[in-house]
C-alpha atoms as an extended CHARMM CRD file, in Angstrom:
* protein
*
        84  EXT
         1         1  UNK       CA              3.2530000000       -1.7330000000      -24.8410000000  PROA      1               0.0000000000
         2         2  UNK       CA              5.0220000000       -4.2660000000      -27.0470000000  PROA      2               0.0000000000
         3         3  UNK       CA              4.2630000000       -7.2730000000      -26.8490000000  PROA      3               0.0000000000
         4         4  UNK       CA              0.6490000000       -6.9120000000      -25.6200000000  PROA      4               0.0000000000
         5         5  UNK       CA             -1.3850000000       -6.1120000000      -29.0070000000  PROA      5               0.0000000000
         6         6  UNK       CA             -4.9100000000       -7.2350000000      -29.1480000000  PROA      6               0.0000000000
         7         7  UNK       CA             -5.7590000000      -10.5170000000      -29.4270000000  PROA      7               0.0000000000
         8         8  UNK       CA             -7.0890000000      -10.3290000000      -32.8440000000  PROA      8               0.0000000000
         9         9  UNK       CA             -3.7530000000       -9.2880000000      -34.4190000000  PROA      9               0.0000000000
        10        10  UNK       CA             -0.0940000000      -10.9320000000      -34.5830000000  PROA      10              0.0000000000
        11        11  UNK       CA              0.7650000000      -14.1640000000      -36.0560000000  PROA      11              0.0000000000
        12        12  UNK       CA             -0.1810000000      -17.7010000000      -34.7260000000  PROA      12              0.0000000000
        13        13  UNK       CA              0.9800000000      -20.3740000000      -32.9630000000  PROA      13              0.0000000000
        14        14  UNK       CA             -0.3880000000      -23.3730000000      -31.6910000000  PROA      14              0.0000000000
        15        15  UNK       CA             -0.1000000000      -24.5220000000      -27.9980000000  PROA      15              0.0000000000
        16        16  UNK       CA             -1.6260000000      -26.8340000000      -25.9760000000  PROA      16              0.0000000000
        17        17  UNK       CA             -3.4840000000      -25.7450000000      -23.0540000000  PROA      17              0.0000000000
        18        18  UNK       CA             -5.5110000000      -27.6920000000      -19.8080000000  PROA      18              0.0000000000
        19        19  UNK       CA             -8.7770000000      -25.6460000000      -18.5460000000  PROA      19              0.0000000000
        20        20  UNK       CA            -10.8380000000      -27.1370000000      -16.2860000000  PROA      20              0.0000000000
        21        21  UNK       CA            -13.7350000000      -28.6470000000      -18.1390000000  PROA      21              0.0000000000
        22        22  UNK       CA            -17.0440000000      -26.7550000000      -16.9340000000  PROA      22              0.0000000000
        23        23  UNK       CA            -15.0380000000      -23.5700000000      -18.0270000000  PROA      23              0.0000000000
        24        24  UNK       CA            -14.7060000000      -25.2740000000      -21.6210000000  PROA      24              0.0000000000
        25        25  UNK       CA            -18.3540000000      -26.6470000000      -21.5090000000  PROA      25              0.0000000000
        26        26  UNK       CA            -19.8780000000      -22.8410000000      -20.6610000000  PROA      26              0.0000000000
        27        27  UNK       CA            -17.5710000000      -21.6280000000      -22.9890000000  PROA      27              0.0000000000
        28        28  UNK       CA            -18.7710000000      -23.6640000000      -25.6430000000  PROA      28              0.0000000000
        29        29  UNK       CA            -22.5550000000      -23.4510000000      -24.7050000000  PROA      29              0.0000000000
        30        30  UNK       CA            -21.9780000000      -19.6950000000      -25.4020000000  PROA      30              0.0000000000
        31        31  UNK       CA            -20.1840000000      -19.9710000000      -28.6980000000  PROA      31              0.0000000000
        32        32  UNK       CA            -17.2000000000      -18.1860000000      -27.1540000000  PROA      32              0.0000000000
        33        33  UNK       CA            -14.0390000000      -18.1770000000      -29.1030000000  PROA      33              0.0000000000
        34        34  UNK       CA            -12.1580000000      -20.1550000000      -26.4690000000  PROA      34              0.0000000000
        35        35  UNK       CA             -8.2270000000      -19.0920000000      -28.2220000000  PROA      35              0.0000000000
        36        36  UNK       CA             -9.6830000000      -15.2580000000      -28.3560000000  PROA      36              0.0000000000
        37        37  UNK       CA            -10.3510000000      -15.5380000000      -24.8170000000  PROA      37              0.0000000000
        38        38  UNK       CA             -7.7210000000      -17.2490000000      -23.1890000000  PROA      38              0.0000000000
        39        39  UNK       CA             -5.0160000000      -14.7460000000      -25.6330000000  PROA      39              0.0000000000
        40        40  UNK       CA             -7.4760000000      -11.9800000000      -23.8940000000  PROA      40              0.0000000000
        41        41  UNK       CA             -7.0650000000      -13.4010000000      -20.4840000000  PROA      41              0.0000000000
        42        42  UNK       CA             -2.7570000000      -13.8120000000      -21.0990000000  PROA      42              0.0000000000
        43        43  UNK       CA             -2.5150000000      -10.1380000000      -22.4500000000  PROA      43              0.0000000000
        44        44  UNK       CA             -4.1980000000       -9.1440000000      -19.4940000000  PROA      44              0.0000000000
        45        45  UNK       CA             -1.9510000000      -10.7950000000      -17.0630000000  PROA      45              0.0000000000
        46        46  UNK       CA              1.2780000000       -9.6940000000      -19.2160000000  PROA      46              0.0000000000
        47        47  UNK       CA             -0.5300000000       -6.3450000000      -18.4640000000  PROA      47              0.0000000000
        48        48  UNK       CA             -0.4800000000       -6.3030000000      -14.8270000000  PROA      48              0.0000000000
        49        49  UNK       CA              2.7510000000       -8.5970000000      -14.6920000000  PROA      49              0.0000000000
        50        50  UNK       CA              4.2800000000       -5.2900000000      -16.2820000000  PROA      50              0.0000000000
        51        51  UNK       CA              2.6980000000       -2.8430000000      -14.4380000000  PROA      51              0.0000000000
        52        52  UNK       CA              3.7870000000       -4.7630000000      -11.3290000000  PROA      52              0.0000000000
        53        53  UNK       CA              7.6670000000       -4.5130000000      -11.8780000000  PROA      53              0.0000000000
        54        54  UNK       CA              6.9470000000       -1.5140000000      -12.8530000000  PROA      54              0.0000000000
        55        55  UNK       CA              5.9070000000       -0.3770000000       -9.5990000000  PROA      55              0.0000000000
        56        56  UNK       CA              8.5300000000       -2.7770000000       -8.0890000000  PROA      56              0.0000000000
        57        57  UNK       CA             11.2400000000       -1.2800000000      -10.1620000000  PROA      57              0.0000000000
        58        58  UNK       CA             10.2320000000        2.3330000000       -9.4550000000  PROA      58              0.0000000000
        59        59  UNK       CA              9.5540000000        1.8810000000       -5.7060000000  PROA      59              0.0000000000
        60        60  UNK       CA             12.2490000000        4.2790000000       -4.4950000000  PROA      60              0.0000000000
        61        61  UNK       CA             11.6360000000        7.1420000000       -7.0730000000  PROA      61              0.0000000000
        62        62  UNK       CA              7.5250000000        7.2890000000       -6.1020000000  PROA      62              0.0000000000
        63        63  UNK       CA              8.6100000000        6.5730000000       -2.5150000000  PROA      63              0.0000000000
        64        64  UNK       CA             11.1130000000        9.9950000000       -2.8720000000  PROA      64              0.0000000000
        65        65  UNK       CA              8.5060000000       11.8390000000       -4.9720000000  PROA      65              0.0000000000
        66        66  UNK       CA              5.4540000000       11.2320000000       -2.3360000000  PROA      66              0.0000000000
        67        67  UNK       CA              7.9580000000       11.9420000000        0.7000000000  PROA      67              0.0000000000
        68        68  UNK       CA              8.7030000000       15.6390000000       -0.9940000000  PROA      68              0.0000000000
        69        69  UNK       CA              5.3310000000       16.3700000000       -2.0360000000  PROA      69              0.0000000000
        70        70  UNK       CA              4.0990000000       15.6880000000        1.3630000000  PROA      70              0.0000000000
        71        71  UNK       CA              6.6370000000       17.7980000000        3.0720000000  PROA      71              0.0000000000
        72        72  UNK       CA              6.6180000000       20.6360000000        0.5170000000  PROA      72              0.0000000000
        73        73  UNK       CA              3.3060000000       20.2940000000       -1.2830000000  PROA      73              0.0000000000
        74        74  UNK       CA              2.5310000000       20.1750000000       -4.7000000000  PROA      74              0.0000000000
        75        75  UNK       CA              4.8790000000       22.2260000000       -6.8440000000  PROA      75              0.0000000000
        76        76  UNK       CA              2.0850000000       23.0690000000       -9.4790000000  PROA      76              0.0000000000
        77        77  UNK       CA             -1.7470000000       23.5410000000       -8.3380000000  PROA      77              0.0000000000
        78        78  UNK       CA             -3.8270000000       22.2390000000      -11.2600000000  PROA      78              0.0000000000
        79        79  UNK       CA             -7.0390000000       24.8910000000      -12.1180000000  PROA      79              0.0000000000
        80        80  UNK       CA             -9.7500000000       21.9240000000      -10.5690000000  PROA      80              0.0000000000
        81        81  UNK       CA             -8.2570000000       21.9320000000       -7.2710000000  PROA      81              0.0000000000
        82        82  UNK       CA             -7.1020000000       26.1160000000       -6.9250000000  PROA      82              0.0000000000
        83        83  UNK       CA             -9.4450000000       27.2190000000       -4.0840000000  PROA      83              0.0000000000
        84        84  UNK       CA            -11.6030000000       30.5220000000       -4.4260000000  PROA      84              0.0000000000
C-alpha cells in the first residue's frame, strides 16, 4: 500500500513526540532505535486504520457475497476441500 513503506525507507522529518517515560527508559536500556520503532508502531496502525475502512467501506458487497454463498454454496470447489 502507499504510503505504508518500511520504516527504514522514505525521507525524514522531524516531529516531536510524548511517550510515557518507563517506555523511553526500557527502550533505551535495550539500545532500541526509539524513531524506528515508533515509525514501526504508526505504519502498523495506518495498516489496520486501512484495512478497517476497508471492511467498513465494503460491508454491503461481503455482506451480499456471504448471503449467496450460503444460500447457493460455493460456485467453485477448490481441490483441498473436494470430498472422495
Amino acid at each position: 500500500m502507499p504510503g505504508t513503506s518500511p520504516p527504514s525507507k522514505g525521507k525524514r522529518r522531524s516531529v516531536n513526540l510524548t511517550i510515557r517515560e518507563d517506555i523511553m527508559n526500557s527502550a533505551k536500556s535495550l539500545d532500541l532505535n526509539v524513531s524506528r520503532a515508533a515509525e514501526a508502531g504508526i505504519v502498523e496502525a495506518i495498516r489496520q486504520a486501512r484495512a478497517a475502512a476497508w471492511k467498513r467501506e465494503n460491508r454491503a458487497a461481503i455482506e451480499a457475497h456471504n448471503a449467496r454463498v450460503e444460500s447457493g454454496g460455493m460456485l467453485l470447489t477448490p481441490d483441498w476441500a473436494a470430498e472422495e
